[in-house]
C-alpha positions as semicolon CSV with decimal commas, in nm:
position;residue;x (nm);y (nm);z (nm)
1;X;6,136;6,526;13,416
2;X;6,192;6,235;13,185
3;X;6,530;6,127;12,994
4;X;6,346;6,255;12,635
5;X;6,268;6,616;12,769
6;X;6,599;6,618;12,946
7;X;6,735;6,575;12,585
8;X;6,515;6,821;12,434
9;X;6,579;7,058;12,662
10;X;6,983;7,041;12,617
11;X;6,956;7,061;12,236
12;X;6,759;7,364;12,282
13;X;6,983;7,501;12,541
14;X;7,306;7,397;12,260
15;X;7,120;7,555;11,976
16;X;7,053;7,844;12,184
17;X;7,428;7,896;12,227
18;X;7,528;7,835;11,908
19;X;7,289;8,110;11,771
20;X;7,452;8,333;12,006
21;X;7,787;8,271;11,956
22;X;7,722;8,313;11,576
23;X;7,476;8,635;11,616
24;X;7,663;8,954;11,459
25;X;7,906;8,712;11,283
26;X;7,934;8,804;10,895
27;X;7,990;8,447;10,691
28;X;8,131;8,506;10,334
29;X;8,101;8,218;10,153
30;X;8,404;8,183;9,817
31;X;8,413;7,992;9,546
32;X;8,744;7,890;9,350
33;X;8,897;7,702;9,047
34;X;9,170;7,677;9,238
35;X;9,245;7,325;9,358
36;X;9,293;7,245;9,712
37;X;9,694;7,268;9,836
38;X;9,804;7,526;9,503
39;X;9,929;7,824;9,551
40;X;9,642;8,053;9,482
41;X;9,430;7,846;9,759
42;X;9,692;7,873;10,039
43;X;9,745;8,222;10,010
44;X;9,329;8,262;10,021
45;X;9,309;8,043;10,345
46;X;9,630;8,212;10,526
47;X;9,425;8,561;10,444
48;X;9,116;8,399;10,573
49;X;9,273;8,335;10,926
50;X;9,387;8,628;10,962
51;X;9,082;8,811;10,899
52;X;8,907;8,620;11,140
53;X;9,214;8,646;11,392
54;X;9,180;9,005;11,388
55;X;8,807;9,105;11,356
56;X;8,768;8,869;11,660
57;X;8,568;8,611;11,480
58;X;8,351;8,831;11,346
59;X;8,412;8,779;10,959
60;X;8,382;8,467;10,877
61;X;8,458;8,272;10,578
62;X;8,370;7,929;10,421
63;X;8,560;7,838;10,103
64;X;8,496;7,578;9,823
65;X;8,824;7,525;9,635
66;X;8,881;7,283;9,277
67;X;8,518;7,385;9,127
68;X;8,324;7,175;9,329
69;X;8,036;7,489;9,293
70;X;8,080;7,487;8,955
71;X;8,250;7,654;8,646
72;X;8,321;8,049;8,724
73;X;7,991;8,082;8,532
74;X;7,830;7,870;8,762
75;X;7,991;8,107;9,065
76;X;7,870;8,360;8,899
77;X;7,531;8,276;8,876
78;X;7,525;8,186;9,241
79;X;7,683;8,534;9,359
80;X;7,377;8,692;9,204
81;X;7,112;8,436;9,387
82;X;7,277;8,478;9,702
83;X;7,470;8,136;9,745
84;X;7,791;8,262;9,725
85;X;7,936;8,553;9,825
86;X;8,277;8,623;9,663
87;X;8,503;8,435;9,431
88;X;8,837;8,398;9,342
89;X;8,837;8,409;8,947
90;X;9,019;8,491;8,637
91;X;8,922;8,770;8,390
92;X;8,692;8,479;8,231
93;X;8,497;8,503;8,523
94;X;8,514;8,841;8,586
95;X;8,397;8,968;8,284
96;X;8,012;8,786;8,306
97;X;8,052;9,061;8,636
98;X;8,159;9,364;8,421
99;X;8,369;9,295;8,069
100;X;8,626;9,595;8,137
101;X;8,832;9,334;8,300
102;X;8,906;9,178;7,978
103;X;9,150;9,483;7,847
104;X;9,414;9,299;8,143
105;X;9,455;8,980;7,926
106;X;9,434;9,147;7,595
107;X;9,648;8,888;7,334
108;X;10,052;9,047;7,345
109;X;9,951;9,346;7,532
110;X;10,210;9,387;7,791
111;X;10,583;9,312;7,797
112;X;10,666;9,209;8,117
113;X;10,476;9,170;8,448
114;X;10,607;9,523;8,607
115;X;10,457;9,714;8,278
116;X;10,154;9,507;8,333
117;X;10,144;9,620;8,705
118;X;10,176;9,970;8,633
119;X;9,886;9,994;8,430
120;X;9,691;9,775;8,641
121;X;9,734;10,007;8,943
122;X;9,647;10,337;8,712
123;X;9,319;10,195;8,614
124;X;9,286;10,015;8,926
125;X;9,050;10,365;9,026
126;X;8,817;10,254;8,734
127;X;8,770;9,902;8,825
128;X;8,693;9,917;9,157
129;X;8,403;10,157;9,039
130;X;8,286;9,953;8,765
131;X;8,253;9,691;9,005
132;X;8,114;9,837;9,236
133;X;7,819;9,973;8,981
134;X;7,761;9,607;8,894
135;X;7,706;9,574;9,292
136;X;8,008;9,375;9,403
137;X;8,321;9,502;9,567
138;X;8,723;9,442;9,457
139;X;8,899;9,310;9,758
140;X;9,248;9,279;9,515
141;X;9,423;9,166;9,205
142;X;9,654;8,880;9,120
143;X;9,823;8,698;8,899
144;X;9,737;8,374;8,679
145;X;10,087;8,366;8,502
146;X;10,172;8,393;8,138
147;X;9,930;8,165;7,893
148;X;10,127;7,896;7,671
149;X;10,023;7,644;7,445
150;X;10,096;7,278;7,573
151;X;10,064;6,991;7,362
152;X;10,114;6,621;7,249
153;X;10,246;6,778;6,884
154;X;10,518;7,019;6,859
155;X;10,401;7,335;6,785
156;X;10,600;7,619;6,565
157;X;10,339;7,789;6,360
158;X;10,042;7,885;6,334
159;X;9,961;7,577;6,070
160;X;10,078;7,356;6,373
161;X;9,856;7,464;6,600
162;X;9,590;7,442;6,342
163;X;9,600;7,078;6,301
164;X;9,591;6,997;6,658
165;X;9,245;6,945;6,878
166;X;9,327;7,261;7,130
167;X;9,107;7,344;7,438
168;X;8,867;7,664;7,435
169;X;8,740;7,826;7,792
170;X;8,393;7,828;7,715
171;X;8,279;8,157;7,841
172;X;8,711;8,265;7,768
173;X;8,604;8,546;7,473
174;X;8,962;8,642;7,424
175;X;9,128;8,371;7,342
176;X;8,828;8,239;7,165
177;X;8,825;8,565;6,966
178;X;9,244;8,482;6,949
179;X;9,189;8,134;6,806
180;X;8,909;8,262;6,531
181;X;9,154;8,546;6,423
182;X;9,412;8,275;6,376
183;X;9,184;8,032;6,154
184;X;9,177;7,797;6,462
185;X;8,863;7,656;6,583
186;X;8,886;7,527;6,941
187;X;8,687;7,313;7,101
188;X;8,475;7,486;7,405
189;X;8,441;7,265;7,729
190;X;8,459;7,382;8,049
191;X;8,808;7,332;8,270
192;X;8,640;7,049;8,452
193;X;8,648;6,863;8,119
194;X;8,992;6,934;7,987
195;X;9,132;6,659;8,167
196;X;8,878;6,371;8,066
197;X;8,931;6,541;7,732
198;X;9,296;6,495;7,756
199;X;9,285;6,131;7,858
200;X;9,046;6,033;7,637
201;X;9,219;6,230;7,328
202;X;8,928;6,453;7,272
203;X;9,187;6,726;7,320
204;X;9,585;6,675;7,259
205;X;9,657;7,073;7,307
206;X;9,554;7,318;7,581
207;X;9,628;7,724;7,675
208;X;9,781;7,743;7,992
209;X;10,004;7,893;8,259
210;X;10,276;7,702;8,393
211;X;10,163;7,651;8,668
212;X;9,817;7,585;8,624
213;X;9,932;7,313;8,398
214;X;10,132;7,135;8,682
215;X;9,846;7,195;8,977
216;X;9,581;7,083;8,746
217;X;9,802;6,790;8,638
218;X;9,777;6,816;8,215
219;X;10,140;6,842;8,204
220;X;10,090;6,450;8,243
221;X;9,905;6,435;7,929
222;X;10,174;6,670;7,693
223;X;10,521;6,701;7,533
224;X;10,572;7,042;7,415
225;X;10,524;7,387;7,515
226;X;10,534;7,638;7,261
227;X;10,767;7,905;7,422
228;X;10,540;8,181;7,342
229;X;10,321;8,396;7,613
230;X;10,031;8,451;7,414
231;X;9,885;8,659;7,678
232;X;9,940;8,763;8,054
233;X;9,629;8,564;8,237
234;X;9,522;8,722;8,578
235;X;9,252;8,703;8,819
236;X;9,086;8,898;9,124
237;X;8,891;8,820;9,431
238;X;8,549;9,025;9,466
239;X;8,295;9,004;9,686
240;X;7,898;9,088;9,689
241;X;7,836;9,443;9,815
242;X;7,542;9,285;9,957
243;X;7,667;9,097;10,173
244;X;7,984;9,353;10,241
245;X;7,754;9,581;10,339
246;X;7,647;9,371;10,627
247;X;7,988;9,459;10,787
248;X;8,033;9,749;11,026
249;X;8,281;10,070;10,907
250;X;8,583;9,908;11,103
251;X;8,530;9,577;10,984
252;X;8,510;9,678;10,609
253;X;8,822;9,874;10,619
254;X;9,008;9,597;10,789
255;X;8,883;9,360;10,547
256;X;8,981;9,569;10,251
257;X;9,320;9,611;10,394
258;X;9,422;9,262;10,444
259;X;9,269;9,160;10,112
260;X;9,523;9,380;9,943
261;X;9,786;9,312;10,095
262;X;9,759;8,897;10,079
263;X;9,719;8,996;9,707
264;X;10,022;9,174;9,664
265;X;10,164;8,892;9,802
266;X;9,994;8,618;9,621
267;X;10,105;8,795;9,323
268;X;10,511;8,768;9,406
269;X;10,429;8,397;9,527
270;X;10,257;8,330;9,205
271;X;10,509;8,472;8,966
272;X;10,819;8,313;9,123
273;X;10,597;7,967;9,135
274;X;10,526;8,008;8,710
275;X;10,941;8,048;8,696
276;X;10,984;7,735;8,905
277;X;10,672;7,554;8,757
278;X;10,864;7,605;8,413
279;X;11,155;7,381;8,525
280;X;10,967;7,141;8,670
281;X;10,784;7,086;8,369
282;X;11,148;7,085;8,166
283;X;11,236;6,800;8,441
284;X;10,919;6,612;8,370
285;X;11,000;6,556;7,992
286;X;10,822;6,857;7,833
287;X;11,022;7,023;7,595
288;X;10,972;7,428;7,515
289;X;10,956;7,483;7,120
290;X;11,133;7,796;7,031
291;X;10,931;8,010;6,782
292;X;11,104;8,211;6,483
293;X;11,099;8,599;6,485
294;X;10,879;8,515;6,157
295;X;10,636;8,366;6,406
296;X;10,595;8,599;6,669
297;X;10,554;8,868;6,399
298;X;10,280;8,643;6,305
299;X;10,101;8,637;6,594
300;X;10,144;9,023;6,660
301;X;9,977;9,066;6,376
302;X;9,689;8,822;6,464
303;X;9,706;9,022;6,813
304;X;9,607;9,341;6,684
305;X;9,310;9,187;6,480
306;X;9,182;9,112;6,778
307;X;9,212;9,438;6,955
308;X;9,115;9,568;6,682
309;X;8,754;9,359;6,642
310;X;8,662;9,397;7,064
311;X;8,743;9,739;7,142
312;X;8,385;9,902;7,125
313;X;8,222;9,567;7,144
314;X;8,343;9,432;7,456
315;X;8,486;9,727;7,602
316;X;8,479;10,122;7,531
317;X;8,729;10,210;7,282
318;X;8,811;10,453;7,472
319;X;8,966;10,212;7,790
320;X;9,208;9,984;7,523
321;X;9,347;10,341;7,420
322;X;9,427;10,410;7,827
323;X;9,590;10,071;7,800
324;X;9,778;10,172;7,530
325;X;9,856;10,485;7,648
326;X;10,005;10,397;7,938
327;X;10,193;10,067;7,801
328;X;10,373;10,359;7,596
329;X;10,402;10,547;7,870
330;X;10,603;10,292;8,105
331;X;10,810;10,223;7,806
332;X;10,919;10,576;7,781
333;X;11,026;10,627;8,144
């Protein structure tokens, strides 16, 4: 037997093992905004290994972090091909999977983050189903954090913000319906280009959470943040039924039950890291505008025009009156 065939005949021997060793194995493959080392991302790989840990190995996961697959559109788009999986998104990018998502970040909808839970978890039910129509399956919810408007100007009106060159999410429909209500016309780019954008001064004012604004690094490029929650941003993690499916009974149900649970706890970490993200933005120079009661009024008004304009277009009617309904509802306890 020569040296060559000796060769071949090991890297058919390895290739046979590794087929083995992965035969049976699941692979989910996730894509994220989420940059590498933030919160969102550490919680997802911590969940990952433990998944693996206890289905033995056999659920596997690979995950691209910081949008290097893309906008959520772009994840999207590759869920429904087959070259992803899952993804961790906000309601941006969960709405091109099924638009009921979008009643969750609904401009001044909820008051604080436990009303906000309580409704989630009523119409969780719903969602899950609606999902699961549009063929993918709701492994949990979390949070994004309370959206603010950061900028290079300092913003106390409406007429400020006007004047300024402010960010739009491209495929974002609320807050671009939010900004058109207003009389404010954004400019649309994808999060990828906010930053360029912000450099370069094709943008001096961007919607954000506290801390997405410190892990993406604009708070670099601003000195003001209007102290105003314009809406309560969040996010889920779903998964292709598809490729769910592939798992056996046990494995889906311990799946399921470790998703939810990281979540919960993602959603804690994630709230206490937007408090903290707030003071470390206050210790890097940027200062929070207050807004006048005359203001907020303002934009409550502006609010309701825009519930007003997508319920039945976006959404059943019918689903912003639950969320309505049960806002009032928590208030009353």
């Amino acid at each position: 037997m020569t040296a060559r065939t000796k060769i071949i005949n090991l890297v058919t021997i390895l290739c046979l093992i590794l087929s083995t060793a992965l035969m049976g194995k699941t692979v989910f493959k996730l894509g994220t905004l989420a940059p590498q080392e933030s919160t969102w991302v550490n919680y997802m790989q911590m969940m990952i290994k433990d998944v693996q840990t206890q289905s033995e190995g056999e659920i596997q996961f690979k995950l691209y972090p910081g949008g290097v697959l893309g906008d959520e559109r772009d994840m999207v788009r590759r869920m429904q091909i087959g070259q992803l999986h899952g993804g961790a998104m906000t309601t941006v990018g969960l709405s091109l999977i099924q638009k009921e998502a979008l009643v969750f970040q609904l401009p001044l909808m909820f008051e604080s983050n436990e009303e906000m839970d309580y409704v989630r978890d009523k119409l969780n039910a719903r969602m899950e189903e609606t999902f699961d129509k549009n063929g993918y399956v709701l492994l949990g919810w979390t949070d994004v954090g309370p959206a603010y408007i950061f900028s290079r100007h300092k913003i106390q009106s409406k007429e400020d913000l006007r004047r300024t060159r402010i960010w739009g999410w491209t495929d974002d429909q609320i807050a671009m319906a939010l900004f058109r209500e207003a009389g404010i016309n954004p400019i649309p780019l994808s999060i990828s280009e906010v930053m360029p954008s912000l450099q370069t001064g094709v943008l001096d004012t961007v919607p954000s959470t506290p801390l997405a604004c410190v892990a993406l690094q604009w708070f670099s490029r601003v000195k003001y943040m209007m102290d105003l929650p314009l809406s309560m941003s969040i996010g889920a993690t779903v998964i292709t039924k598809k490729q769910f499916d592939k798992l056996a009974p046990a494995e889906q149900k311990l799946l399921l039950e470790i998703a939810k649970d990281y979540h919960r706890k993602l959603t804690l970490k994630v709230r206490e890291d937007n408090i903290k993200a707030v003071e470390a933005l206050k210790q890097n120079g940027i200062e929070l505008v207050p807004v006048s009661e005359e203001t907020r009024q303002e934009w409550e008004k502006i609010a309701l025009g825009v519930r007003n304009k997508l319920a039945g277009r976006l959404y059943p009617q019918q689903l912003q009156d639950e969320v309505i309904r049960l806002t009032q509802e928590f208030r009353s306890r």
